[in-house]
C-alpha positions as YAML, in Angstrom:
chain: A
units: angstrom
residues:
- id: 1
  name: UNK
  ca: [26.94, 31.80, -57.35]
- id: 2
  name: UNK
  ca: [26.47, 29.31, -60.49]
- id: 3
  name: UNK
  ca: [28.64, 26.33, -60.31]
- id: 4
  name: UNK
  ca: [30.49, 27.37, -63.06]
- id: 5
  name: UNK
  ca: [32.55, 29.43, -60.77]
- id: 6
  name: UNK
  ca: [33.13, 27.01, -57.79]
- id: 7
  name: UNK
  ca: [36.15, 24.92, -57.43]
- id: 8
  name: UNK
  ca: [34.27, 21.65, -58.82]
- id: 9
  name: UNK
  ca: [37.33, 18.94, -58.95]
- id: 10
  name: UNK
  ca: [37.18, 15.03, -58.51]
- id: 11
  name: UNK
  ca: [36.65, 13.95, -54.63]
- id: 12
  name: UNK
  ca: [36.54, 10.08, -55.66]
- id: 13
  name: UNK
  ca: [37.38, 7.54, -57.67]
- id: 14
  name: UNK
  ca: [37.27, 3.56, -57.43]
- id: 15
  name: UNK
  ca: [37.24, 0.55, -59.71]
- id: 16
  name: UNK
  ca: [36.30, -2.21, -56.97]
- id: 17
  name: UNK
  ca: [38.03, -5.36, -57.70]
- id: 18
  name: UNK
  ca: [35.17, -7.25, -55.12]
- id: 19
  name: UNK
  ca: [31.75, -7.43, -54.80]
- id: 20
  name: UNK
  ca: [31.29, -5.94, -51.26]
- id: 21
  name: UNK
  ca: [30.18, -2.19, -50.52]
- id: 22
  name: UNK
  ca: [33.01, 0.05, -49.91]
- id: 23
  name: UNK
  ca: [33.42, 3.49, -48.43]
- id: 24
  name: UNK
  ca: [34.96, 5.77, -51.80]
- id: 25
  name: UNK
  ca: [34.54, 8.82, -49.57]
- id: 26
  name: UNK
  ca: [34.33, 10.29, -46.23]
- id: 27
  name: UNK
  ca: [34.47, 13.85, -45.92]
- id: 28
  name: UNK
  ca: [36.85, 15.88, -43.63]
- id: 29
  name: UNK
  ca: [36.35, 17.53, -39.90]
- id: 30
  name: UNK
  ca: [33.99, 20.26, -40.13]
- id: 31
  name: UNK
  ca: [33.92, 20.35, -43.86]
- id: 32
  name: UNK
  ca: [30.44, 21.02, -45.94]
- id: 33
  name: UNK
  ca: [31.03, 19.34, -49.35]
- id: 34
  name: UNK
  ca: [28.39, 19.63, -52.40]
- id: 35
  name: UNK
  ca: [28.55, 16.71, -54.79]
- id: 36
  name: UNK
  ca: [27.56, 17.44, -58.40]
- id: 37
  name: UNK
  ca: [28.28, 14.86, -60.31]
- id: 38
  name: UNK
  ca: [28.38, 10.88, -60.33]
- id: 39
  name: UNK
  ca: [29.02, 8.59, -62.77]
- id: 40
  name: UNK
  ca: [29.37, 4.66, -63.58]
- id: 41
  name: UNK
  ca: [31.74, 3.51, -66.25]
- id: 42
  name: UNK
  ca: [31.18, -0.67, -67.48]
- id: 43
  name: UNK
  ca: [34.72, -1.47, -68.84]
- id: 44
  name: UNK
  ca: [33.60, -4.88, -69.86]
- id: 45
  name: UNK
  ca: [31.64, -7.03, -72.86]
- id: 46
  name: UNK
  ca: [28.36, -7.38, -70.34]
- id: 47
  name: UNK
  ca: [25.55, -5.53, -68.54]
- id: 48
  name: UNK
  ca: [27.09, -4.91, -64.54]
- id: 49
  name: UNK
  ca: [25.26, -3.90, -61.83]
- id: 50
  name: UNK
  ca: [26.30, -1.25, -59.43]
- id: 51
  name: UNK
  ca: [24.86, -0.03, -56.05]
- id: 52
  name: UNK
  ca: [25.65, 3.92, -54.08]
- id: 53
  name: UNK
  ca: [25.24, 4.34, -50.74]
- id: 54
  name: UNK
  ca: [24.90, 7.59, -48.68]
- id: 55
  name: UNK
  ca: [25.15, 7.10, -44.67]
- id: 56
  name: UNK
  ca: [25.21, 10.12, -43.41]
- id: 57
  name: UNK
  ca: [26.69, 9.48, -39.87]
- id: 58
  name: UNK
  ca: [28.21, 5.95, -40.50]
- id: 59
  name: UNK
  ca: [28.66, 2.87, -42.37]
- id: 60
  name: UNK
  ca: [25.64, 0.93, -43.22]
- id: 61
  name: UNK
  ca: [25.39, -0.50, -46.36]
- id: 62
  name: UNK
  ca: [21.86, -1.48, -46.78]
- id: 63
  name: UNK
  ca: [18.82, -0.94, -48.36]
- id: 64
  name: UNK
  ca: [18.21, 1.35, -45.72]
- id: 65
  name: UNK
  ca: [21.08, 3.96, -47.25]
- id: 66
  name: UNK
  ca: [20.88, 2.65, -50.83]
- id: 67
  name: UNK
  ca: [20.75, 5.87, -53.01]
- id: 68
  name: UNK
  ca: [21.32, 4.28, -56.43]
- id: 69
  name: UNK
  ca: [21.13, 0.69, -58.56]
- id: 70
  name: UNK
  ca: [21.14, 0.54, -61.58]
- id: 71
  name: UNK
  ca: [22.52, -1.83, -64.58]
- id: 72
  name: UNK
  ca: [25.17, -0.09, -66.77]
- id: 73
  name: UNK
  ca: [25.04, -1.43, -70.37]
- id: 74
  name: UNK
  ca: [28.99, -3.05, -71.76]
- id: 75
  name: UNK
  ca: [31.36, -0.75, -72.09]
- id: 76
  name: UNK
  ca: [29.26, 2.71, -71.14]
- id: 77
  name: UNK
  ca: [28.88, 5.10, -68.99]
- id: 78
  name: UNK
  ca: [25.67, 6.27, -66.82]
- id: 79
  name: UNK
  ca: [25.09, 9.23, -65.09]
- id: 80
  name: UNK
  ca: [24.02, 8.97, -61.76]
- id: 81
  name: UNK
  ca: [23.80, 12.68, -60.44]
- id: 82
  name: UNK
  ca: [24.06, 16.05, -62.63]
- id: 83
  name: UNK
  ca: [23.42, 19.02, -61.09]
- id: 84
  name: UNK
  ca: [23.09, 21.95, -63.32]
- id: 85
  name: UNK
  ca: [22.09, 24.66, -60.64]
- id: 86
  name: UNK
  ca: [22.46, 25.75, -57.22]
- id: 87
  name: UNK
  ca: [19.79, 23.06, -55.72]
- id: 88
  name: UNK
  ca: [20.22, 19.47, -55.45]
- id: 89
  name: UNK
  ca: [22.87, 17.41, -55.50]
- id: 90
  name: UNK
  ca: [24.13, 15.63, -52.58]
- id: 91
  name: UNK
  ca: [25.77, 17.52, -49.00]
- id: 92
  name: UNK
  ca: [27.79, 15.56, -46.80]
- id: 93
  name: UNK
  ca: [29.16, 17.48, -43.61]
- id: 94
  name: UNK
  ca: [29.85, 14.81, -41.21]
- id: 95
  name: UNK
  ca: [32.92, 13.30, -40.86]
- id: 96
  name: UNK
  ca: [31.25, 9.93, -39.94]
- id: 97
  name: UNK
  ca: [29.34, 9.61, -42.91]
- id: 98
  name: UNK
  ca: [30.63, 8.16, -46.26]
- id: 99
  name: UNK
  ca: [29.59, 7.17, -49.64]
- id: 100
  name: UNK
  ca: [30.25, 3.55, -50.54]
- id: 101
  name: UNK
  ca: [29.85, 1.82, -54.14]
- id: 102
  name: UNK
  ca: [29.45, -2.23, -55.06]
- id: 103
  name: UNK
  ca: [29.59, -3.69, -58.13]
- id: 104
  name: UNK
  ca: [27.95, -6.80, -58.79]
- id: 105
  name: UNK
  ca: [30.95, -8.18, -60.68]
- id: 106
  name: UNK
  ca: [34.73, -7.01, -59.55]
- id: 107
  name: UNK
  ca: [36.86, -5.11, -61.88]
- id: 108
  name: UNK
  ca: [34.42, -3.94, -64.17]
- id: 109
  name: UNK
  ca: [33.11, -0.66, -63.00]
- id: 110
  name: UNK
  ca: [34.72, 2.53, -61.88]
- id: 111
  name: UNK
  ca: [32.77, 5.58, -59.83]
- id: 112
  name: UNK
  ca: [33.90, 8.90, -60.42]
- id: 113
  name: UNK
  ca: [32.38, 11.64, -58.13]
- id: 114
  name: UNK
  ca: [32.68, 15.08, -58.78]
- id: 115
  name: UNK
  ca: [31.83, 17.97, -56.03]
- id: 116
  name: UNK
  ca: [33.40, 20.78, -53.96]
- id: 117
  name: UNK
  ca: [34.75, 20.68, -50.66]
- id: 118
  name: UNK
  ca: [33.86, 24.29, -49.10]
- id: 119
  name: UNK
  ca: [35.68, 24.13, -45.92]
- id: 120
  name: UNK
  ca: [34.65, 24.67, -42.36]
- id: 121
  name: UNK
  ca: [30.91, 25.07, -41.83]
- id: 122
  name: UNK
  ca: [30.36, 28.31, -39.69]
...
């Protein structure tokens, strides 16, 4: 099945107003989700830095679970994940585990993630 015809919708949003990792999303009991697409918007006049984590069965915030840093350029957007097929992306299906976002500098970058949330694993 292409992911064209999944039920891809937004799972998370945040615009951190502090500096300090935060969980943006945790997914349900027993449910497999499939994220396809991150991405970074810099609302202000200077470069920000921004940090993703990925714990799979908790919340550590580290190096250790560090996914994704990168410097988004003034008032753009980057990409962080795209997935254009079937393969890759990034499966959560622990209810312990979260994805958490900082931002070097509060209030001037939102995370949007995009996925789908298939329901109860088998």
């Amino acid at each position: 099945m292409s992911l064209t015809n999944r039920n891809v919708k937004q799972l998370a949003q945040s615009h951190p107003s502090g500096t300090g990792a935060a969980t943006i999303y945790s997914p349900n009991t027993d449910i497999l989700t499939h994220m396809t697409r991150i991405t970074v918007t810099n609302t202000s006049g200077g470069a920000v830095v921004g940090t993703l984590y990925h714990d799979e069965d908790g919340t550590t915030y580290t190096a250790v679970t560090e996914i994704w840093e990168g410097s988004v350029a003034a008032n753009s957007t980057n990409m962080i994940l795209e997935v254009k097929s079937d393969l890759g992306g990034i499966v959560m299906r622990n209810s312990s585990g979260n994805l958490a976002f900082k931002s070097a500098s509060g209030s001037t970058l939102t995370i949007t993630v995009y996925g789908e949330e298939v329901g109860k694993e088998r």
